[in-house]
N, C-alpha and C positions, 0 to 999 in steps of 0.2 A: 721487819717482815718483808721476805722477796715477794716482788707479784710481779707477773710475768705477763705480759698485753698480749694477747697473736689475736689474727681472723679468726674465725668461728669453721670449725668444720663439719659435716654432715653428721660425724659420730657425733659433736658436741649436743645437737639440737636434742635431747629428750633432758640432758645435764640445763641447759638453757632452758630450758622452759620450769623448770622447778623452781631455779634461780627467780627469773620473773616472778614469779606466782607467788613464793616465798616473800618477796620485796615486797611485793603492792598489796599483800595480804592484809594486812592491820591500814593499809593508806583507805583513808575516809574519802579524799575525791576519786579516787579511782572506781573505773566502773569495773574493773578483775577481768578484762579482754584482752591487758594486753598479752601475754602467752599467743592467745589464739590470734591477735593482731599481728608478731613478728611472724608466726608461722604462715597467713596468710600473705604479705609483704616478702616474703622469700620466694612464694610462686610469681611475682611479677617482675615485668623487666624496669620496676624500681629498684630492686635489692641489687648490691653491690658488694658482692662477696669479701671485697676487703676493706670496708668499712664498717663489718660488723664483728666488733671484736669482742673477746671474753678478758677476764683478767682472772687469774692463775692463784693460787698460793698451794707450792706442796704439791701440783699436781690435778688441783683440786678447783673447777669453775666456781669461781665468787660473785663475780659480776659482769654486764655485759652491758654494751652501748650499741647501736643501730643508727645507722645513717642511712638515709634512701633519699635516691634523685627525687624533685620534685617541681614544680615550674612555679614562677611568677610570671603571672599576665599583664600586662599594660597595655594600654588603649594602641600601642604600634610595635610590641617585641615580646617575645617568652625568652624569660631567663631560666636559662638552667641552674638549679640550686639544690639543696639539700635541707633533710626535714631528720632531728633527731625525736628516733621516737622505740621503744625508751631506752634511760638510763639507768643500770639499779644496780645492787648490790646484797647480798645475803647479809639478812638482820644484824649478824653479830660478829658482822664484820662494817657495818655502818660508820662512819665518821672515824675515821681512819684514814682517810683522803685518796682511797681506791679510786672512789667516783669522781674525782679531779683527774688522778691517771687518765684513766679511759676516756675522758672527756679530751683531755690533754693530746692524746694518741691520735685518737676520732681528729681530733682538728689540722693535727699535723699531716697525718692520711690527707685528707678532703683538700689543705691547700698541695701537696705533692698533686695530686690528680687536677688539679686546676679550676676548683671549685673555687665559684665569688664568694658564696656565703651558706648560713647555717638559719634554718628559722627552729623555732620550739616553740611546743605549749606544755609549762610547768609552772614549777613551784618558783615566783616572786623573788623569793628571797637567796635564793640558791643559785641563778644562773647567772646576776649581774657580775659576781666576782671573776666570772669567766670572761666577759666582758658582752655580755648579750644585754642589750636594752630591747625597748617595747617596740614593738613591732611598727606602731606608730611614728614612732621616731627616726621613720623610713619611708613613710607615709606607704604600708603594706597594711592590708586585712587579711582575712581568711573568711573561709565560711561556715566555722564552726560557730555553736553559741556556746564561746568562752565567755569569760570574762577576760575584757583588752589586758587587764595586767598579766596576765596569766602566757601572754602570744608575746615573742620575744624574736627577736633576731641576731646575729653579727655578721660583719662583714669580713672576711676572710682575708680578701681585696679589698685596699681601702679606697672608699668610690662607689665600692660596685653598687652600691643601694642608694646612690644621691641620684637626686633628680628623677627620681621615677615615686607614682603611683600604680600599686597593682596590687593583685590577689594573686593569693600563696592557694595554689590550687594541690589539693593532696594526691591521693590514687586514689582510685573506688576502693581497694581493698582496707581502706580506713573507715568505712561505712557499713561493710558487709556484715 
């Protein structure tokens, strides 16, 4: 099967949001926002037009990844970083390793533009092999009430997240 990665473009967004909706339909932790979460997150000057990409087959949007600037705070520096939020793929096209591409693209993007790093909050089992460990293991929080295993990080830049404490502050547009 071809799949084909590009940006996301304005026509994409109503094809995009189906996808999403589609994806997190049957997911039990999901609260079903997120849809209205990328679409929110594309009004702000977190979104990054070329870090949110679709993956293709035939023509045909299957899946989509979302990258947006976000800060780490520490007691003397804001780092600029990045927050993937989300990653999915149409049902029946699942486990096919789409969501690695995109994942794969999205990373490569982020380090071209000079990004240190990537934080998420997902599924455990799924993001290690990308090489994201616990958020902790960077000594980062956030301020959601996750559950810690669930908040993840990597480092793009290797370094960029040693020796610091801080919080992963998101946008407002993740609350509204």
């Amino acid at each position: 099967m071809k799949v084909k990665i590009r940006p996301e473009t304005q026509n994409d967004y109503e094809c995009v949001s189906q996808v999403i909706s589609a994806a997190f339909k049957n997911e039990p932790e999901s609260n079903h926002d997120e849809e209205y979460l990328v679409e929110r997150l594309r009004m702000t000057s977190n979104y990054v037009p070329d870090l949110a990409l679709v993956a293709e087959v035939k023509d045909k949007i299957i899946g989509f990844i979302l990258l947006i600037k976000i800060n780490i705070v520490t007691d003397d520096q804001i780092i600029g970083a990045l927050a993937m939020a989300p990653v999915c793929v149409l049902p029946k096209f699942q486990n096919k390793g789409i969501g690695e591409k995109l994942i794969n693209e999205a990373h490569s993007r982020a380090e071209k533009n000079n990004y240190p790093a990537i934080v998420l909050v997902g599924h455990e089992d799924y993001y290690p092999r990308f090489g994201y460990k616990p958020m902790s293991d960077f000594n980062l929080k956030t301020t959601f009430n996750i559950p810690a295993k669930n908040c993840m990080a990597i480092e793009l830049t290797p370094g960029s997240l040693s020796n610091i404490r801080g919080t992963v502050v998101y946008p407002k547009a993740f609350f509204d």
